[in-house]
MARGU-572949 format. One record per residue (C-alpha): residue number from 1; residue in one letter; z, y, x. Coordinates in Angstrom, 2 decimals. Each point is the difference from the previous one (the first is absolute). Example, Ala and Ser with C-alpha at 12.3 -4.5 7.8 and 13.67 -1.06 7.14 Angstrom:
BEGIN
PT seq type      up   north    east
PT   1    a    7.80   -4.50   12.30
PT   2    s   -0.66    3.44    1.37
This chain:
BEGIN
PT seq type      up   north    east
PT   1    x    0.00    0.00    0.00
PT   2    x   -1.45    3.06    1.88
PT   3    x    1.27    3.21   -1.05
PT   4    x   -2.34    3.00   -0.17
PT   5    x    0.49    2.60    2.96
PT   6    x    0.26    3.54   -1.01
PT   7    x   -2.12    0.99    3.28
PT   8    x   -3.38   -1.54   -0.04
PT   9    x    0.83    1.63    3.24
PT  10    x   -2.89    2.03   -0.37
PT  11    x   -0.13    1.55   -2.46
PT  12    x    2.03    1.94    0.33
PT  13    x    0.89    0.99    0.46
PT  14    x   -1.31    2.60    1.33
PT  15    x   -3.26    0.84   -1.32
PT  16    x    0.36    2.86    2.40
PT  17    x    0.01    2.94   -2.54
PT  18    x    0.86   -0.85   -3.22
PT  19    x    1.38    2.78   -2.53
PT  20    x    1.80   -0.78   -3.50
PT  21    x   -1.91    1.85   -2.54
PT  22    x   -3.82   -0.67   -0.54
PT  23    x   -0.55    3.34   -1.67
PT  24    x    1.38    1.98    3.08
PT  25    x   -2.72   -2.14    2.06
PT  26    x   -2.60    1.20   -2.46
PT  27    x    1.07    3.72    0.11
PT  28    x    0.10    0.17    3.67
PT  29    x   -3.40   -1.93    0.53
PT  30    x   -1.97    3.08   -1.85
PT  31    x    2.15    2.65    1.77
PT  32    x   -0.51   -1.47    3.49
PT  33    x   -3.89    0.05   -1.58
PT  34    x    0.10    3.10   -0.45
PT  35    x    1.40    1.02    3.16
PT  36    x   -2.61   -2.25    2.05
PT  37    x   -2.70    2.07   -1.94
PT  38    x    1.11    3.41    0.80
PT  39    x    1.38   -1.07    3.52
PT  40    x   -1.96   -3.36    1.13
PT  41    x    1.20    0.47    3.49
PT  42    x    3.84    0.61   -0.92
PT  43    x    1.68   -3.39    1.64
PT  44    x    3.03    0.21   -2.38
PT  45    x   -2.40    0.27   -2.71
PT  46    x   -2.17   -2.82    1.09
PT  47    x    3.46   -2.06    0.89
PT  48    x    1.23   -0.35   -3.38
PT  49    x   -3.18   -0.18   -1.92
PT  50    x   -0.45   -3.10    2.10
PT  51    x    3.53   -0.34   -1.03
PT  52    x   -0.96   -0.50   -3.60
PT  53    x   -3.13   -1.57    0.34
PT  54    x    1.72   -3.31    2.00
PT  55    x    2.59   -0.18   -3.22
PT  56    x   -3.02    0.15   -2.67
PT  57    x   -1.49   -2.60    2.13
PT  58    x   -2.98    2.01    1.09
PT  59    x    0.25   -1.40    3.34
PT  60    x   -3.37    1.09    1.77
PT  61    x    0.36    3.02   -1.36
PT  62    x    3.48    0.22    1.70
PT  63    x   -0.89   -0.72    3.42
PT  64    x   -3.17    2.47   -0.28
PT  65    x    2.31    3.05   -0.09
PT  66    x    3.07   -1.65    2.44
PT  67    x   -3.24   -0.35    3.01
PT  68    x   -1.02    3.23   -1.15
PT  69    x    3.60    1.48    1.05
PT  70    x   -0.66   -2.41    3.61
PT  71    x   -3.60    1.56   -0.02
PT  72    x    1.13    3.38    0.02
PT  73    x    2.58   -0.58    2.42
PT  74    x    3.41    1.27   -2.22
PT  75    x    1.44   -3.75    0.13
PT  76    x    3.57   -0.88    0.10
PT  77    x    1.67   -3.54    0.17
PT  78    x    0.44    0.01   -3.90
PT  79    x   -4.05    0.30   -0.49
PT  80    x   -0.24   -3.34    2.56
PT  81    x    2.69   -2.05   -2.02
PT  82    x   -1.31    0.96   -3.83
PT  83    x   -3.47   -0.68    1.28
PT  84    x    1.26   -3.42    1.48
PT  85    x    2.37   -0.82   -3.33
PT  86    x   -3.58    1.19   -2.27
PT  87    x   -1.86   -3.11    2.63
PT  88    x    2.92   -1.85   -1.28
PT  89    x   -0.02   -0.10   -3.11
PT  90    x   -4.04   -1.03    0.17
PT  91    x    1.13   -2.95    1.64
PT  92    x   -1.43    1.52    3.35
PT  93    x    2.85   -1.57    1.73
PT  94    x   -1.28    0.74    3.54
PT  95    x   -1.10    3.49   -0.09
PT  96    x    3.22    0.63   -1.82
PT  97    x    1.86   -1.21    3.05
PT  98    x   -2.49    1.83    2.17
PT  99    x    0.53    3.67   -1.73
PT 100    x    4.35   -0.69   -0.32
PT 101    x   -0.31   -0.45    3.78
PT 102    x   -2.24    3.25    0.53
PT 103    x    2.85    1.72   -2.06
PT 104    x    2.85   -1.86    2.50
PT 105    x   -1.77    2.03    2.71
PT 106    x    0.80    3.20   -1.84
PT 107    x    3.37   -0.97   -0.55
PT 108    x    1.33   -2.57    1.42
PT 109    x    3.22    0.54   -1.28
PT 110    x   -0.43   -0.90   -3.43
PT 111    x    1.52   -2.91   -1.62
PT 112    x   -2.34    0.04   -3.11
PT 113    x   -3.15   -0.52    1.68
PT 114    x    1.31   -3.41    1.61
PT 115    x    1.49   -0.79   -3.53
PT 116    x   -3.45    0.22   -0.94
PT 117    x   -1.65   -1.66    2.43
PT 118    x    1.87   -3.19   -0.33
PT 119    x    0.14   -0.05   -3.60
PT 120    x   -3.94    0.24    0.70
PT 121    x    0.33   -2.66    2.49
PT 122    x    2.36   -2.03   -2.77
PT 123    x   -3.36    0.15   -2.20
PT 124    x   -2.07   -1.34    2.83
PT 125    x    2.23   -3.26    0.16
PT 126    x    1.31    1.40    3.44
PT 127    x    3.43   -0.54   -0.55
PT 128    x    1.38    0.12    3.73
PT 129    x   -1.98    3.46    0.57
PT 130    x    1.72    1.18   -3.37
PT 131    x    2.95   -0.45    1.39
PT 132    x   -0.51    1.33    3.72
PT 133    x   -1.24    2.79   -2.18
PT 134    x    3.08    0.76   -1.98
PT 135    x    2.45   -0.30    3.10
PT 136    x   -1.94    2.75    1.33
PT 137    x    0.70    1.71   -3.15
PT 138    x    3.61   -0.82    0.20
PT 139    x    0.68    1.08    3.62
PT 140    x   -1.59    3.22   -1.75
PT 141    x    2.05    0.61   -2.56
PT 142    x    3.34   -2.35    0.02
PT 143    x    1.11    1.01   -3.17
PT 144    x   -2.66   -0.95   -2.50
PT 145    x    0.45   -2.12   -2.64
PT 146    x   -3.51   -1.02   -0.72
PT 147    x   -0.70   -1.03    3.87
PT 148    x    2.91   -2.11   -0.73
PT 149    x   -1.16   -1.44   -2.76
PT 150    x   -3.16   -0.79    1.25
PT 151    x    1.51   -1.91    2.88
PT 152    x    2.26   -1.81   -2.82
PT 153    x   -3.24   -1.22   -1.74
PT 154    x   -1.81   -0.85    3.11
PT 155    x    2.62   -2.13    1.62
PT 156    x    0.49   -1.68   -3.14
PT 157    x   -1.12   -3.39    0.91
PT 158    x    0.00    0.01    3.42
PT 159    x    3.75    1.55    0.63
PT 160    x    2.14   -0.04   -2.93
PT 161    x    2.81    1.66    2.69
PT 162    x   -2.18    2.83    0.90
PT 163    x   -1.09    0.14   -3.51
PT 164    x    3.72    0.28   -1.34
PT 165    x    0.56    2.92    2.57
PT 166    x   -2.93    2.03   -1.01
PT 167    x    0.07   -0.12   -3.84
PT 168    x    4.42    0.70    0.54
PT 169    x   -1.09    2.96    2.04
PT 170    x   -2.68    1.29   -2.41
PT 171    x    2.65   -0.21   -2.90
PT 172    x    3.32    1.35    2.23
PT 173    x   -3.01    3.34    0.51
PT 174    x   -0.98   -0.31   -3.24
PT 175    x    2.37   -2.12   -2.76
PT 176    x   -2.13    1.23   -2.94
PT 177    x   -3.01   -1.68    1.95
PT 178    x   -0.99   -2.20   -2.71
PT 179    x   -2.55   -2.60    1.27
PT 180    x    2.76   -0.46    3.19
PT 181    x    1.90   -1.08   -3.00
PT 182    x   -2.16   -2.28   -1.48
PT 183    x   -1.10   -1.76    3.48
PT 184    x    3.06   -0.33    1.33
PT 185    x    1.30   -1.28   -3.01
PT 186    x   -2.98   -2.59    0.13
PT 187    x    0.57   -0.84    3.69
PT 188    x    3.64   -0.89   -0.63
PT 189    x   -0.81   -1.78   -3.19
PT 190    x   -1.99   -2.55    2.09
PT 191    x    2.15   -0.37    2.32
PT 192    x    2.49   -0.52   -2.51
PT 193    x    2.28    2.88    0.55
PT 194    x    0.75   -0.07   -3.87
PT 195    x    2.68    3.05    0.16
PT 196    x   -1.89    2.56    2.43
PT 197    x   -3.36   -1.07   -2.38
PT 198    x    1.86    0.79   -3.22
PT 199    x    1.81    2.78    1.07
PT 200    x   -3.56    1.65    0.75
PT 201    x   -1.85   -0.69   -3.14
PT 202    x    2.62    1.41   -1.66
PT 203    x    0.32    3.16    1.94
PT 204    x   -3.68   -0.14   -0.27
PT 205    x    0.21    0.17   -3.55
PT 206    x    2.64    2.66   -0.87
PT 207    x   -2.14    2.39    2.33
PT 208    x   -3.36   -0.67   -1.38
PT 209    x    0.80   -1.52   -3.54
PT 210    x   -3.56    0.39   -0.42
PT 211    x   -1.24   -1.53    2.34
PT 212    x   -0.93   -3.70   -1.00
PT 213    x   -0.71   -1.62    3.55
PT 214    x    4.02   -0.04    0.42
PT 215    x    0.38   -2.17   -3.52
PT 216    x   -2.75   -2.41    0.81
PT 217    x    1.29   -1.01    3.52
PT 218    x    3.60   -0.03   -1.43
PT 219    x   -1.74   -2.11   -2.77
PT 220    x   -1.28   -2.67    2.63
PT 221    x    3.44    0.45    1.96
PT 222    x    1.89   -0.99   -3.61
PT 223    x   -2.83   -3.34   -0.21
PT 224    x    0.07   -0.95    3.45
PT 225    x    4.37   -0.56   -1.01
PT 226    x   -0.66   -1.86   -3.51
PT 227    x    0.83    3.05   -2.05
PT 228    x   -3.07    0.48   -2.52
PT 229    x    1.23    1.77   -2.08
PT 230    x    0.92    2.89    2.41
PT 231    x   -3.65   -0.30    1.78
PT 232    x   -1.46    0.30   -3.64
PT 233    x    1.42    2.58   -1.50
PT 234    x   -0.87    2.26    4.32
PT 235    x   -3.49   -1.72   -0.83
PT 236    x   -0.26    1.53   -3.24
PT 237    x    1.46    3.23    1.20
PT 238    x   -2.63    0.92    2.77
PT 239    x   -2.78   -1.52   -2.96
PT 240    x    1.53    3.30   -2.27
PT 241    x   -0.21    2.28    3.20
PT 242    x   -3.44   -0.92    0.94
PT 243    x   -1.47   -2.46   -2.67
PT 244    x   -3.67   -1.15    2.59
PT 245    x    2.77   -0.80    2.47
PT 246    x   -1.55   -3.55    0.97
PT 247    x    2.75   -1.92    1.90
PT 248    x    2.83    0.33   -2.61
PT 249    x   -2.58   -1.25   -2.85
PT 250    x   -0.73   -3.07    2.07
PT 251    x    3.85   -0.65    0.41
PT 252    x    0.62    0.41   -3.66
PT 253    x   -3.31   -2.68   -0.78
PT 254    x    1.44   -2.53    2.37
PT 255    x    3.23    0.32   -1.70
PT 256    x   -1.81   -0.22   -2.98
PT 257    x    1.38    3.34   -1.79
């Protein structure tokens, strides 16, 4: 019985630039337009129409204006990494590595371009460069949570030590870090660490009550013990949160409920 990880680790989690509100997107992608039109040599202006167009998905488009910004010389290291996290997100794995490193020799100092790069490199199936990648990161910047966590996810299966220490040192930076939580809780949960597993769902849940990856895996927890009812009624809660959530539904047709 596999649970579901929150972190497809790629995701994620980090589609570079994401913003909440679709609308905002919309009104910023005719202003920046309309700035391009008036001033089509204005690098801020071309930077965050490019901006706009790699979160509507217009992804050529995107990269025509970030190499116009290279072209005309007015470049800085966050031009490099959007243009490699646009690459990205085509599934250009390769030249997104190639313009994240371009942007390392800008800065680098920066933590988030090796985050990138190796959750890049996690995409590619290079797992060992992922995580030379986000050691870099962490010799960066010690006290991120997220370079934490990615080491927690990577070391997974190959370390379950190392991956203890990362995802306890993402949540003692972070404790409302919810997907720490929920993979932590899952780690200990197969290795049988019933209390330190519960006692994470749970927190899980009174943070994010609405949230229904924390009921399903405290669902399969509740199975894996003999206590059906329990892992029915978490089942049927994260079914109410998100009713095309797959993995729960499954669980509840096995059970036949």
């Amino acid at each position: 019985m596999k649970k579901n990880s929150i972190i497809s680790l790629l995701i994620i989690i980090l589609v570079f630039l994401s913003f909440a509100r679709n609308n905002v997107w919309k009104s910023d992608l005719v202003l920046w337009s309309d700035v391009f039109a008036k001033a089509p040599n204005n690098p801020r202006g071309l930077y965050n129409l490019a901006l706009n167009l790699h979160y509507e998905q217009r992804y050529d488009e995107a990269i025509f204006y970030l190499k116009r910004i290279i072209e005309l010389g007015k470049h800085n290291w966050f031009v490099l990494s959007e243009l490699g996290a646009v690459f990205a997100d085509m599934g250009l794995f390769t030249d997104a590595i190639k313009w994240q490193k371009e942007a390392l020799e800008l800065n680098p100092d920066s933590s988030d371009v090796w985050d990138f790069i190796g959750i890049t490199y996690v995409k590619m199936g290079e797992n060992y460069k992922a995580i030379e990648a986000f050691e870099k990161s962490l010799k960066l910047k010690k006290d991120s949570p997220s370079t934490n966590y990615y080491l927690g996810s990577m070391y997974r299966d190959i370390d379950t030590i190392r991956a203890i220490k990362y995802y306890e040192e993402a949540l003692h930076l972070n404790p409302d870090y919810y997907e720490a939580m929920i993979d932590l809780g899952n780690l200990y949960d197969d290795l049988n660490e019933s209390e330190k597993a519960l006692y994470l769902y749970q927190t899980a849940i009174k943070k994010y009550p609405n949230y229904p990856e924390a009921y399903y895996n405290l669902g399969v927890f509740y199975e894996r013990r003999g206590r059906l009812e329990e892992a029915v009624i978490n089942y049927k809660k994260a079914l109410s949160i998100k009713p095309d959530y797959k993995q729960p539904y499954e669980r509840l047709l096995q059970m036949g409920k």
